[in-house]
mmCIF file of the N, C-alpha and C atoms, coordinates in Angstrom:
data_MODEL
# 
_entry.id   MODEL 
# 
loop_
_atom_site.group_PDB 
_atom_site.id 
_atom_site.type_symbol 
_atom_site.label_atom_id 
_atom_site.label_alt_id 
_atom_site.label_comp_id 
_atom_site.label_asym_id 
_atom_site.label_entity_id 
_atom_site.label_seq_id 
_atom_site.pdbx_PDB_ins_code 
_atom_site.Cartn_x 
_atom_site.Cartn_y 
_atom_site.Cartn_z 
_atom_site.occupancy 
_atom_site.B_iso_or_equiv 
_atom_site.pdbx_formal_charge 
_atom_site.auth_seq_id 
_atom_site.auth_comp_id 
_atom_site.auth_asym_id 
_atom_site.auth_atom_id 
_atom_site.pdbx_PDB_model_num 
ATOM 1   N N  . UNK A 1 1  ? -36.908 3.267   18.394 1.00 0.00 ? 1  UNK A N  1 
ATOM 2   C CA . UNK A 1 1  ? -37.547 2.042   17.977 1.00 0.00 ? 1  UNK A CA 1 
ATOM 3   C C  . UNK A 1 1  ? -39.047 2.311   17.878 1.00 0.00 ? 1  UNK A C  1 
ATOM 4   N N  . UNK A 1 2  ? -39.360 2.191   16.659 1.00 0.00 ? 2  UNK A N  1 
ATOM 5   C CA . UNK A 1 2  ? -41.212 2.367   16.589 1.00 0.00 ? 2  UNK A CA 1 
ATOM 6   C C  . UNK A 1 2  ? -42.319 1.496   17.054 1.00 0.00 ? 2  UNK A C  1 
ATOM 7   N N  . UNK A 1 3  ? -43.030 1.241   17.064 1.00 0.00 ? 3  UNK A N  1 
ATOM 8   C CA . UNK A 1 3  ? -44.233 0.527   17.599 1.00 0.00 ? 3  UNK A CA 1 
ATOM 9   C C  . UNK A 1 3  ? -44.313 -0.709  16.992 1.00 0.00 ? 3  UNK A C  1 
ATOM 10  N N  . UNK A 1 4  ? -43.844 -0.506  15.909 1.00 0.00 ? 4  UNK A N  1 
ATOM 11  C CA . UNK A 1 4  ? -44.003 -2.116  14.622 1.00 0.00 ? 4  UNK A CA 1 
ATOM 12  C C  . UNK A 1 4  ? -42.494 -2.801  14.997 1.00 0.00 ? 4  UNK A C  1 
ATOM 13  N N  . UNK A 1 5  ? -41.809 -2.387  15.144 1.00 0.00 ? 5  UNK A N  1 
ATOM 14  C CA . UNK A 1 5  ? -40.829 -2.993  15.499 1.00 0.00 ? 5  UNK A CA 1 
ATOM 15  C C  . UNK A 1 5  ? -40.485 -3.508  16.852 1.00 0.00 ? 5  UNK A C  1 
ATOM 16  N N  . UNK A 1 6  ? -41.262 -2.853  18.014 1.00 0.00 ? 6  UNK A N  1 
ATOM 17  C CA . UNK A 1 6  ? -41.108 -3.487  18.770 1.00 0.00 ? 6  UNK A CA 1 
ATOM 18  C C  . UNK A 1 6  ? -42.182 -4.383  18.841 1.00 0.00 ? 6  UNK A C  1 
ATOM 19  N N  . UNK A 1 7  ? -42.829 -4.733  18.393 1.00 0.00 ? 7  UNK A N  1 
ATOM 20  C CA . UNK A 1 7  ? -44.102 -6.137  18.204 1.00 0.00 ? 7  UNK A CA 1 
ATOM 21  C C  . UNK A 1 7  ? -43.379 -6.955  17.807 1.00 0.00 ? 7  UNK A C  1 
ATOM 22  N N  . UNK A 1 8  ? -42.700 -6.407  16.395 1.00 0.00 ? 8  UNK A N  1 
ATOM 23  C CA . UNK A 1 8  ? -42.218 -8.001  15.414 1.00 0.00 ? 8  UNK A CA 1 
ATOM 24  C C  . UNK A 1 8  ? -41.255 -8.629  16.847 1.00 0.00 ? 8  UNK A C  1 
ATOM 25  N N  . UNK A 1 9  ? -40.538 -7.573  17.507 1.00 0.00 ? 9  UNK A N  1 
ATOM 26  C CA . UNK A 1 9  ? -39.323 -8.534  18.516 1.00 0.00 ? 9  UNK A CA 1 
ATOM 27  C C  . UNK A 1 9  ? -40.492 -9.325  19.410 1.00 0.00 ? 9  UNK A C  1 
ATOM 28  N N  . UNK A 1 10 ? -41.207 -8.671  19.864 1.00 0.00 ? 10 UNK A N  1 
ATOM 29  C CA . UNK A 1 10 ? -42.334 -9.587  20.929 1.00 0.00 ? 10 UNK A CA 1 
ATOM 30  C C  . UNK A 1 10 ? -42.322 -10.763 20.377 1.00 0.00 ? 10 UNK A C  1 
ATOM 31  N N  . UNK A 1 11 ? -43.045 -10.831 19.314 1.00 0.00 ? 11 UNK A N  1 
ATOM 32  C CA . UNK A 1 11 ? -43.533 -11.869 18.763 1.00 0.00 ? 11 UNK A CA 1 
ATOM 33  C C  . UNK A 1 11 ? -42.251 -12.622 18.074 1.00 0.00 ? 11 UNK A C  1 
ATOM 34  N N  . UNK A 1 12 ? -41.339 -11.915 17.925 1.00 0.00 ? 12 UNK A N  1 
ATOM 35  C CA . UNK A 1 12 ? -39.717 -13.162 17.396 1.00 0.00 ? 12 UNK A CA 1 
ATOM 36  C C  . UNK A 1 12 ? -39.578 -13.945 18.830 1.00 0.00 ? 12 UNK A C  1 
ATOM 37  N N  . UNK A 1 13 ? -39.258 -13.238 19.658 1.00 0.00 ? 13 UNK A N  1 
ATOM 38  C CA . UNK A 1 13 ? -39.142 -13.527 21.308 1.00 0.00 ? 13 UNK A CA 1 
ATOM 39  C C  . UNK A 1 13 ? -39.969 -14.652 21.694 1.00 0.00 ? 13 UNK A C  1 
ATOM 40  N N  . UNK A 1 14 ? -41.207 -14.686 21.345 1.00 0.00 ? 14 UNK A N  1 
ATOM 41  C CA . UNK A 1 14 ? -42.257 -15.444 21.753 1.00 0.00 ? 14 UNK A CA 1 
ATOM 42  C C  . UNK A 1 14 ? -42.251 -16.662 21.317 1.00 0.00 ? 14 UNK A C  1 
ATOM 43  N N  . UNK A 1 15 ? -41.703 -17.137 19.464 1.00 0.00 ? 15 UNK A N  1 
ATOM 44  C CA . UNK A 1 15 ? -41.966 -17.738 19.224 1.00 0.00 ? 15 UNK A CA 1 
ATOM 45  C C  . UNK A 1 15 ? -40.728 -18.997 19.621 1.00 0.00 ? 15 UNK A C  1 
ATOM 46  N N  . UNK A 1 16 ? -39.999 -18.040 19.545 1.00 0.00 ? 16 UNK A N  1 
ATOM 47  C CA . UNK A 1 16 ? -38.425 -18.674 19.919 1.00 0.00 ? 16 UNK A CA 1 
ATOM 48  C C  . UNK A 1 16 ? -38.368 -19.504 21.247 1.00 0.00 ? 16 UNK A C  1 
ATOM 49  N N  . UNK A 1 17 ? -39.039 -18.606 22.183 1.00 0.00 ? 17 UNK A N  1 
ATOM 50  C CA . UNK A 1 17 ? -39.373 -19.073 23.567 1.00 0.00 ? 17 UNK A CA 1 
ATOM 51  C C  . UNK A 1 17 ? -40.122 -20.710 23.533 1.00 0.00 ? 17 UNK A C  1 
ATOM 52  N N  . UNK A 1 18 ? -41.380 -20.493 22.938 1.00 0.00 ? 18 UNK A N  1 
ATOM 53  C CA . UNK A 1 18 ? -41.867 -21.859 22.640 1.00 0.00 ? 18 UNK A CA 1 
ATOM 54  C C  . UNK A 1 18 ? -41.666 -22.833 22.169 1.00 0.00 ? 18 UNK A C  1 
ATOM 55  N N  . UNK A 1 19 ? -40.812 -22.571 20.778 1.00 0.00 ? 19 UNK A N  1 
ATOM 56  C CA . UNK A 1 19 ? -39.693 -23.329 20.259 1.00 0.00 ? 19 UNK A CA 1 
ATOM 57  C C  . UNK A 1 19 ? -39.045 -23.958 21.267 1.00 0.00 ? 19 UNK A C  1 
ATOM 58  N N  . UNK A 1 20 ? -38.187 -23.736 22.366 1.00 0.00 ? 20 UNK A N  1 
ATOM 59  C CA . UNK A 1 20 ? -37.300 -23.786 22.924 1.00 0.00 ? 20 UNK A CA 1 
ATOM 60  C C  . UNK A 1 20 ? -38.392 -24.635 24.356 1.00 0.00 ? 20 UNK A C  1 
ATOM 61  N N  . UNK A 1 21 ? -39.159 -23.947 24.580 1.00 0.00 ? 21 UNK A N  1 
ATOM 62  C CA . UNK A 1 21 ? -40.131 -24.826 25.520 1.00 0.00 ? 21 UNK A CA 1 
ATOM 63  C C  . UNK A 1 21 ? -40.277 -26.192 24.882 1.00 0.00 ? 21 UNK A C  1 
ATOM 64  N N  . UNK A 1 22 ? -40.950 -26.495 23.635 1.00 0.00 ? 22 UNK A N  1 
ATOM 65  C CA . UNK A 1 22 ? -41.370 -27.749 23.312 1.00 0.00 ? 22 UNK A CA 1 
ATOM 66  C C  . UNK A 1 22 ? -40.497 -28.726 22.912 1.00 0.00 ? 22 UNK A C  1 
ATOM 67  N N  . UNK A 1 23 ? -38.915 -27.925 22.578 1.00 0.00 ? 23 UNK A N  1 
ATOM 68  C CA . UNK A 1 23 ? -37.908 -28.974 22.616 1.00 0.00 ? 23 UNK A CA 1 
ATOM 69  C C  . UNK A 1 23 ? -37.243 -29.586 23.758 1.00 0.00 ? 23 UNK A C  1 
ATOM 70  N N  . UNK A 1 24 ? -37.555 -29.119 25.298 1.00 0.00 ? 24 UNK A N  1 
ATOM 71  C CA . UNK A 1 24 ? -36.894 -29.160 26.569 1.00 0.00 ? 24 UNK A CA 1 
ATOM 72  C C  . UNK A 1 24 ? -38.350 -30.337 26.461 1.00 0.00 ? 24 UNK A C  1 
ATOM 73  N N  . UNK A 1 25 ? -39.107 -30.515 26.109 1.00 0.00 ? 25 UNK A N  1 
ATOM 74  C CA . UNK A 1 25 ? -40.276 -31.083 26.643 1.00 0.00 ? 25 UNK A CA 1 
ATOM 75  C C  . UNK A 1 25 ? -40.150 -32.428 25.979 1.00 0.00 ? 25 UNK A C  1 
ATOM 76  N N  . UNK A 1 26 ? -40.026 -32.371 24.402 1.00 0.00 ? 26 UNK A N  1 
ATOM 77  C CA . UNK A 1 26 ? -39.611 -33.486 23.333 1.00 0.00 ? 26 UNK A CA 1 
ATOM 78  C C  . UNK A 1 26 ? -38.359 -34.139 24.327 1.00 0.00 ? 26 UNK A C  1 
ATOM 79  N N  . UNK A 1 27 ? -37.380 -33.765 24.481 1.00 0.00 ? 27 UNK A N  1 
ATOM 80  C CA . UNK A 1 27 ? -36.347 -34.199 24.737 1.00 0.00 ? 27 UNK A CA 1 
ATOM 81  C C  . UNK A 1 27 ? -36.260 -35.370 26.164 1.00 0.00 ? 27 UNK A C  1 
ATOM 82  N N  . UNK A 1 28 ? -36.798 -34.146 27.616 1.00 0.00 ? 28 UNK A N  1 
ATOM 83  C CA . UNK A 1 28 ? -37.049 -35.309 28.426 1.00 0.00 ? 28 UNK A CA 1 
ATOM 84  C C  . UNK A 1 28 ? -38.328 -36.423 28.238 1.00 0.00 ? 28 UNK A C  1 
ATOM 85  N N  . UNK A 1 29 ? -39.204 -36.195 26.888 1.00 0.00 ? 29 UNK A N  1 
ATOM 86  C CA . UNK A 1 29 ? -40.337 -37.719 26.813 1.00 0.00 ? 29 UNK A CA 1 
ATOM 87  C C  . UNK A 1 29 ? -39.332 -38.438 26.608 1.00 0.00 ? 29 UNK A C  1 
ATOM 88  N N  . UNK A 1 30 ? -38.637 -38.255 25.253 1.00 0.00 ? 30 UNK A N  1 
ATOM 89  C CA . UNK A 1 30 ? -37.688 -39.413 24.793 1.00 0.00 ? 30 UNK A CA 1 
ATOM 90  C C  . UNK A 1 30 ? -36.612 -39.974 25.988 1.00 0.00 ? 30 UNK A C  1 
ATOM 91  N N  . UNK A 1 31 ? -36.362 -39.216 26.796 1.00 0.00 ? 31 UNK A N  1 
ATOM 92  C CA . UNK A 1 31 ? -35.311 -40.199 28.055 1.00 0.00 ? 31 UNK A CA 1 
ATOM 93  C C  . UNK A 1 31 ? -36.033 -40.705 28.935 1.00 0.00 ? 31 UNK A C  1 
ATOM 94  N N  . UNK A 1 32 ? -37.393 -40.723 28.879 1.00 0.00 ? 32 UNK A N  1 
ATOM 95  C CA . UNK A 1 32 ? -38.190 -41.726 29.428 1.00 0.00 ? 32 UNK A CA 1 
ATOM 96  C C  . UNK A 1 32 ? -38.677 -42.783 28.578 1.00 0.00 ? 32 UNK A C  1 
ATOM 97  N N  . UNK A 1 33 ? -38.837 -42.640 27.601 1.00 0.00 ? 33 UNK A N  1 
ATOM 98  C CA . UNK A 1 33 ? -39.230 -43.521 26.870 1.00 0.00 ? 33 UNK A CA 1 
ATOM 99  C C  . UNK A 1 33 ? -38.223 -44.561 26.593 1.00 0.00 ? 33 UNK A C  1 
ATOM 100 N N  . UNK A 1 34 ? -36.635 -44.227 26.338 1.00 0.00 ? 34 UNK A N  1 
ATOM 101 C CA . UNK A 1 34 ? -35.532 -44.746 26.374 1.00 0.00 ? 34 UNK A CA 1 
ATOM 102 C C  . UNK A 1 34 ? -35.389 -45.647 27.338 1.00 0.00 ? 34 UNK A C  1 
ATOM 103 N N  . UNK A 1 35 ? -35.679 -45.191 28.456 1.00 0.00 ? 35 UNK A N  1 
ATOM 104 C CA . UNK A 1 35 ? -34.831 -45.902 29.481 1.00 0.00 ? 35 UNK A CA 1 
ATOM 105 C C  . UNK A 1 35 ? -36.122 -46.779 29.518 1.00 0.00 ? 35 UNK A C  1 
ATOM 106 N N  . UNK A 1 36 ? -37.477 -46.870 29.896 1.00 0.00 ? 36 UNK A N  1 
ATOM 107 C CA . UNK A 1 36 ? -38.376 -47.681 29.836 1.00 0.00 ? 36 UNK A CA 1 
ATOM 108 C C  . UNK A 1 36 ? -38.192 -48.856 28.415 1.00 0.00 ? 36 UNK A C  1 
ATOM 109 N N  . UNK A 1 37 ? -37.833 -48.343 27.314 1.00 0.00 ? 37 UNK A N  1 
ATOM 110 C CA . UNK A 1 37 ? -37.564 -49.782 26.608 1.00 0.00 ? 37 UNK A CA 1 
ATOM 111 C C  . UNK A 1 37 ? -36.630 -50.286 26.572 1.00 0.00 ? 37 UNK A C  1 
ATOM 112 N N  . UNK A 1 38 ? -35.132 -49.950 27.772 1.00 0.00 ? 38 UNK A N  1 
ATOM 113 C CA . UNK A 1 38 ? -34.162 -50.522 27.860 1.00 0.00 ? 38 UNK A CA 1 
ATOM 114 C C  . UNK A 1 38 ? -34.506 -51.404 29.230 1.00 0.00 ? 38 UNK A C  1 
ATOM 115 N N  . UNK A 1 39 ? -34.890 -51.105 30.094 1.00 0.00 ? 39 UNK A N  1 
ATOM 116 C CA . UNK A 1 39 ? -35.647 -51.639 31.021 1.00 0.00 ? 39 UNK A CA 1 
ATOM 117 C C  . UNK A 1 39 ? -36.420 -52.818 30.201 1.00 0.00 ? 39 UNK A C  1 
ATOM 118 N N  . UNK A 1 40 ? -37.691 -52.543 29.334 1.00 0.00 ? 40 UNK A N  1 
ATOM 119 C CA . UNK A 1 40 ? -37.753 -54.018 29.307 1.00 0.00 ? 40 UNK A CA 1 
ATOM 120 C C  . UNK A 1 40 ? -37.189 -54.908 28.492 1.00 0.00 ? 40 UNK A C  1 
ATOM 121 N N  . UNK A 1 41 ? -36.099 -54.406 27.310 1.00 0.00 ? 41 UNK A N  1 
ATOM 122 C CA . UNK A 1 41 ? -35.048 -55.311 27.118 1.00 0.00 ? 41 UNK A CA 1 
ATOM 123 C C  . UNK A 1 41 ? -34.661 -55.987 27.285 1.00 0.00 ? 41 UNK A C  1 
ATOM 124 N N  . UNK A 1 42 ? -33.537 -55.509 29.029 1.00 0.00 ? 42 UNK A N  1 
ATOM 125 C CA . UNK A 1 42 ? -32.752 -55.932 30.066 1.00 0.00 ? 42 UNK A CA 1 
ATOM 126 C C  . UNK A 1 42 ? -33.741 -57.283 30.998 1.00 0.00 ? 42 UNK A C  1 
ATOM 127 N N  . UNK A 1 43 ? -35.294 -56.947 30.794 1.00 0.00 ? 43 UNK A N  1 
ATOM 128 C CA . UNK A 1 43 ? -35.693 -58.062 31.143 1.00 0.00 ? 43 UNK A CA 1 
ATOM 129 C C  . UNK A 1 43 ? -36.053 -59.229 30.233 1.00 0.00 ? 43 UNK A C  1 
ATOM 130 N N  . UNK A 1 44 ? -36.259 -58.727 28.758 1.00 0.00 ? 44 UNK A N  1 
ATOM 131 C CA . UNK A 1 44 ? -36.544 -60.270 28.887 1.00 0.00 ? 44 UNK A CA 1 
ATOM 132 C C  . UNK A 1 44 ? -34.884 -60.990 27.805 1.00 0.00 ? 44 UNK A C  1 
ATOM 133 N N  . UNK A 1 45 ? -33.926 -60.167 28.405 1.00 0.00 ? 45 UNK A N  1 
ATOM 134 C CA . UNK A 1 45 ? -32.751 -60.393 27.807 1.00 0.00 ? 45 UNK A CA 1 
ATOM 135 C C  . UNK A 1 45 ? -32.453 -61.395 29.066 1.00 0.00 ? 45 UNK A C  1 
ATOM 136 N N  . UNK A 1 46 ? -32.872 -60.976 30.440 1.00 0.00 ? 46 UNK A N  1 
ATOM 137 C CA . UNK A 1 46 ? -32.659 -61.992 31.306 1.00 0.00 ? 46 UNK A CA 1 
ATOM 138 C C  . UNK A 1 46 ? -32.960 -63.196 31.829 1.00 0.00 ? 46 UNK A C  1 
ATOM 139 N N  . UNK A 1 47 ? -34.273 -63.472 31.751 1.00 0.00 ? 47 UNK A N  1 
ATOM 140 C CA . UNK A 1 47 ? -35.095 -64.886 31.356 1.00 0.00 ? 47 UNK A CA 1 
ATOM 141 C C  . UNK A 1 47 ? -34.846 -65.262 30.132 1.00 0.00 ? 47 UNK A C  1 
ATOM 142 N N  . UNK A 1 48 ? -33.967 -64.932 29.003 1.00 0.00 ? 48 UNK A N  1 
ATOM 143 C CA . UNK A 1 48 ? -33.657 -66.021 27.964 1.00 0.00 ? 48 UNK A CA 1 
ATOM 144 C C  . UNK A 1 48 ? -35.129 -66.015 26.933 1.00 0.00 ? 48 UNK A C  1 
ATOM 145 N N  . UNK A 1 49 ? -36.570 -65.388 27.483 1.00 0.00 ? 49 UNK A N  1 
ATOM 146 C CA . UNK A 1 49 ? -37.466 -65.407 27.397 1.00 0.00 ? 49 UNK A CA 1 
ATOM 147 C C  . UNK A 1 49 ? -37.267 -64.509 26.113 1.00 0.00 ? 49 UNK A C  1 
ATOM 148 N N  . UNK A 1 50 ? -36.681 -63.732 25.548 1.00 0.00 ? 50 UNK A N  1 
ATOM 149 C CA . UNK A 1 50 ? -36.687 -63.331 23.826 1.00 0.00 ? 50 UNK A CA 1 
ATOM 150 C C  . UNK A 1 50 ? -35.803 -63.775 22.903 1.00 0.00 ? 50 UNK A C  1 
ATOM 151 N N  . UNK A 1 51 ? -35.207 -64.329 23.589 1.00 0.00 ? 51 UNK A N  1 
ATOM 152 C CA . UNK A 1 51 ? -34.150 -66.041 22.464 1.00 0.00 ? 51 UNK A CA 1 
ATOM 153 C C  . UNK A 1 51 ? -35.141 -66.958 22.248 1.00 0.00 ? 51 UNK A C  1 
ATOM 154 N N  . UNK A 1 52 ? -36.030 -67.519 22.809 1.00 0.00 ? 52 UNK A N  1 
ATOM 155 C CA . UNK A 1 52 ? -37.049 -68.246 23.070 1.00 0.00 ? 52 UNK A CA 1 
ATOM 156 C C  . UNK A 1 52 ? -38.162 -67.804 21.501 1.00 0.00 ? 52 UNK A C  1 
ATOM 157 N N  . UNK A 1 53 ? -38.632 -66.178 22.062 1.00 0.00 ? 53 UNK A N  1 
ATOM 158 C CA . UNK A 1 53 ? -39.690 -65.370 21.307 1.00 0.00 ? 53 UNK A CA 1 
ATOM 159 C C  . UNK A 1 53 ? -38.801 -65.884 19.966 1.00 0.00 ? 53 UNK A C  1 
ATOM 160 N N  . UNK A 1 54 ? -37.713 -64.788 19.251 1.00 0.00 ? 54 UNK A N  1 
ATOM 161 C CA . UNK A 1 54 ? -37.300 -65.416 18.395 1.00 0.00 ? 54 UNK A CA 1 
ATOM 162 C C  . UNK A 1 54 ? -37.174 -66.439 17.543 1.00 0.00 ? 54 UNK A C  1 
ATOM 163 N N  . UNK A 1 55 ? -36.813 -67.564 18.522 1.00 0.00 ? 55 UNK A N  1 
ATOM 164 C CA . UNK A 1 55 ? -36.760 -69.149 17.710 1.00 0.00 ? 55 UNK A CA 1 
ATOM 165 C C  . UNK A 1 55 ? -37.812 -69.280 17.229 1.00 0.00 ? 55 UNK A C  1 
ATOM 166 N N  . UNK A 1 56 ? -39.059 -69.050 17.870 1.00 0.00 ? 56 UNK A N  1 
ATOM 167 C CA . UNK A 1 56 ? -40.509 -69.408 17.608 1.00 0.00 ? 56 UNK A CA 1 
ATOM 168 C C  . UNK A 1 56 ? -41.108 -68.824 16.661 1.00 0.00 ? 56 UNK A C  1 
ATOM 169 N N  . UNK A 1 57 ? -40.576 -67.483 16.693 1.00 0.00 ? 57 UNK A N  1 
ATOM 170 C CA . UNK A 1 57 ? -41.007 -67.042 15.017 1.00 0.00 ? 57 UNK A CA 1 
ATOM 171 C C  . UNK A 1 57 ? -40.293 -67.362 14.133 1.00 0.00 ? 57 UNK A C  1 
ATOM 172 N N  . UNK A 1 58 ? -39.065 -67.335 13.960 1.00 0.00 ? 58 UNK A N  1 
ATOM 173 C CA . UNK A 1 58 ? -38.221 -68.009 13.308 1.00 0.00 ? 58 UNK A CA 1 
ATOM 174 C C  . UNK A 1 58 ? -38.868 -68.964 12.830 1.00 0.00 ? 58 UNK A C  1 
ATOM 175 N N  . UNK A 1 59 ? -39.133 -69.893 13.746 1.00 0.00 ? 59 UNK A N  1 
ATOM 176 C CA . UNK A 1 59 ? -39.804 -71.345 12.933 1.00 0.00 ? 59 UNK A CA 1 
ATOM 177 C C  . UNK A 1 59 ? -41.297 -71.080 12.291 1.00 0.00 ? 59 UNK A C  1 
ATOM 178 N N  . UNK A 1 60 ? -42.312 -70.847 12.705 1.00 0.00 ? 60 UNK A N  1 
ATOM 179 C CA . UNK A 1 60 ? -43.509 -70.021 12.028 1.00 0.00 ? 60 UNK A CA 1 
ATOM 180 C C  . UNK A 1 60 ? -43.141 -69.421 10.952 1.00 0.00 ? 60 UNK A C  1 
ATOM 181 N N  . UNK A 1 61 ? -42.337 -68.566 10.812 1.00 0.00 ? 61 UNK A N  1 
ATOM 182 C CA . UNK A 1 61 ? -42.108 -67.979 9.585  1.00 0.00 ? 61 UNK A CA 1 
ATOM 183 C C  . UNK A 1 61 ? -41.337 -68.614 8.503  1.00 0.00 ? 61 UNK A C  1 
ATOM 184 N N  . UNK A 1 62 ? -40.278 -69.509 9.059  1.00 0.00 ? 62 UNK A N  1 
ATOM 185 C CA . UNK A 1 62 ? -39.926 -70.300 7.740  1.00 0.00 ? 62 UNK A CA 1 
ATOM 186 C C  . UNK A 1 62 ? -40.811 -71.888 7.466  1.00 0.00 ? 62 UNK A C  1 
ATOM 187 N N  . UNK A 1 63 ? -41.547 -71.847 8.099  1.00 0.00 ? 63 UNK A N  1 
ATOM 188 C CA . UNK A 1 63 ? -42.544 -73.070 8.240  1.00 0.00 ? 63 UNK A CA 1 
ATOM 189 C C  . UNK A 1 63 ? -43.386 -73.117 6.381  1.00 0.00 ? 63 UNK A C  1 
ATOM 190 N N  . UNK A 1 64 ? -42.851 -74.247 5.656  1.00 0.00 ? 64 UNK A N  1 
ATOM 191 C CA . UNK A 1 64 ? -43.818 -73.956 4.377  1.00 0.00 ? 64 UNK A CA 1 
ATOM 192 C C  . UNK A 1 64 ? -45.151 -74.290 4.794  1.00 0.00 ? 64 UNK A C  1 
ATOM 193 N N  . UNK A 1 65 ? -45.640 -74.529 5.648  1.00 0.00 ? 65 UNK A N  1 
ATOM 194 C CA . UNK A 1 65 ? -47.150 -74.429 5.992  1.00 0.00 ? 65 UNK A CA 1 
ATOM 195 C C  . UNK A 1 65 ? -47.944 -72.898 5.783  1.00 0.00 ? 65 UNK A C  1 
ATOM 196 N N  . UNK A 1 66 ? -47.288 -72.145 6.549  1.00 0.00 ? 66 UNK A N  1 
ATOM 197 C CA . UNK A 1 66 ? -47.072 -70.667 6.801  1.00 0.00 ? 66 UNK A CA 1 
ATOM 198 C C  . UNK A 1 66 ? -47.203 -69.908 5.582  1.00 0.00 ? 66 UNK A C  1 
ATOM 199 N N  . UNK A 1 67 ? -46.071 -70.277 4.843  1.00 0.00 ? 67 UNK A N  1 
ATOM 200 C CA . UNK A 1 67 ? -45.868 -69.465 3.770  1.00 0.00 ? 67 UNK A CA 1 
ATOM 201 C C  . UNK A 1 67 ? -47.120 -69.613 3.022  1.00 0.00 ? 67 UNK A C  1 
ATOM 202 N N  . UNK A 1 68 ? -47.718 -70.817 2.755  1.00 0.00 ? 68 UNK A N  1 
ATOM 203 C CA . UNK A 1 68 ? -48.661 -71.128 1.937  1.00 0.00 ? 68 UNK A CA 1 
ATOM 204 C C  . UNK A 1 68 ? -49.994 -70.585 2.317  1.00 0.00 ? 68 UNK A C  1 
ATOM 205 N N  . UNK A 1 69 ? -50.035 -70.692 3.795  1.00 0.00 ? 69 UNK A N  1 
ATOM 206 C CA . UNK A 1 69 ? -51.007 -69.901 4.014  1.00 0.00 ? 69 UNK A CA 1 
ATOM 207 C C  . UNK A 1 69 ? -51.782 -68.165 3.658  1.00 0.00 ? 69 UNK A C  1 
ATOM 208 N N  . UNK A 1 70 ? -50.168 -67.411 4.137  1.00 0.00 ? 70 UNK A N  1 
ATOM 209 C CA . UNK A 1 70 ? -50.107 -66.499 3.331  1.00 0.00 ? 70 UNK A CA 1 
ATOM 210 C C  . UNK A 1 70 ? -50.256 -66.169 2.110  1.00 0.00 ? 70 UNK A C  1 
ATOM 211 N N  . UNK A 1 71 ? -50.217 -67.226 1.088  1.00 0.00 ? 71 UNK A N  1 
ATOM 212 C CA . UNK A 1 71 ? -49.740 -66.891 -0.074 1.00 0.00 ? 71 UNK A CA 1 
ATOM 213 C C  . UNK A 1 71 ? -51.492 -67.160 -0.581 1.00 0.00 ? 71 UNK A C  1 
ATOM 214 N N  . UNK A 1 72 ? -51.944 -67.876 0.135  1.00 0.00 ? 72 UNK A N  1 
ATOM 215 C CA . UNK A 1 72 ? -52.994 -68.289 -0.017 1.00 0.00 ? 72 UNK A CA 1 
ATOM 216 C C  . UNK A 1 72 ? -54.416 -67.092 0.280  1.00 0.00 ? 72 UNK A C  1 
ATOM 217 N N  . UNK A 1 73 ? -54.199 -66.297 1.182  1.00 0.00 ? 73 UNK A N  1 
ATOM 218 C CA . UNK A 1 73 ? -54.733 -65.115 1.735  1.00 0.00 ? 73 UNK A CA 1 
ATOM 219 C C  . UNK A 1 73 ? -54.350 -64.079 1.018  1.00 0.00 ? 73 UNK A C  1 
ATOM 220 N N  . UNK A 1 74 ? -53.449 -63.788 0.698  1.00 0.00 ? 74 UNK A N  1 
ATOM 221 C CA . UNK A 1 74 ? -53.260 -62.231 -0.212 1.00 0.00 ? 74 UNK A CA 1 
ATOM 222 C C  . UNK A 1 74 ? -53.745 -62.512 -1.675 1.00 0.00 ? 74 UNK A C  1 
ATOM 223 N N  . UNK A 1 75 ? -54.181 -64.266 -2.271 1.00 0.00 ? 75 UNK A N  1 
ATOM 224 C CA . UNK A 1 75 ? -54.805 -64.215 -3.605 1.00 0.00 ? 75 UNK A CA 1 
ATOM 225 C C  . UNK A 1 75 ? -56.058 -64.090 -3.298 1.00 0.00 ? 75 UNK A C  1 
ATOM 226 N N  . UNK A 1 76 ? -57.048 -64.863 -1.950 1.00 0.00 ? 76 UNK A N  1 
ATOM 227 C CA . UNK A 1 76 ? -58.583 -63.755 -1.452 1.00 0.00 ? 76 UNK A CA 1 
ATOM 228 C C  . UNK A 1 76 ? -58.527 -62.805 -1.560 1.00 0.00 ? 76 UNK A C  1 
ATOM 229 N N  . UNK A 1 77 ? -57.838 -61.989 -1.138 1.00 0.00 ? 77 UNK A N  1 
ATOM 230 C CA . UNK A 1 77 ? -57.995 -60.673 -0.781 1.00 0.00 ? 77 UNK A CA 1 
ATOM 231 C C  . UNK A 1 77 ? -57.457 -59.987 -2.385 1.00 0.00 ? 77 UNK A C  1 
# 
């Protein structure tokens, strides 16, 4: 095995390695991140408190007050 060839493996080795580092790393953010927005889900699935959020935009948004307003702002702009 010559000198150039054993570099290119170093450096195949190396990159593969890091590869493989930054996906072990990607992987456990996302199961924290997961479980933290199932967590606050689960809470405000339990106070009723985002059935609530909902209705309220719901109504804001189909409100023809609303609409007009909007409609009224994107011809300023």
């Amino acid at each position: 095995m010559g000198i150039w060839t054993f570099f290119a493996l170093c450096v195949v080795c190396g990159c593969a390695l890091e590869a493989y580092r930054a996906y072990v790393k990607s992987k456990t953010a996302r199961g924290g991140d997961v479980a933290k927005l199932e967590a606050r889900i689960a809470a405000l699935e339990g106070d009723g408190n985002l059935e609530e959020r909902v209705r309220t935009l719901e109504a804001i948004v189909t409100d023809p007050k609303f609409q007009l307003d909007h409609e009224l702002k994107q011809l300023r702009e």
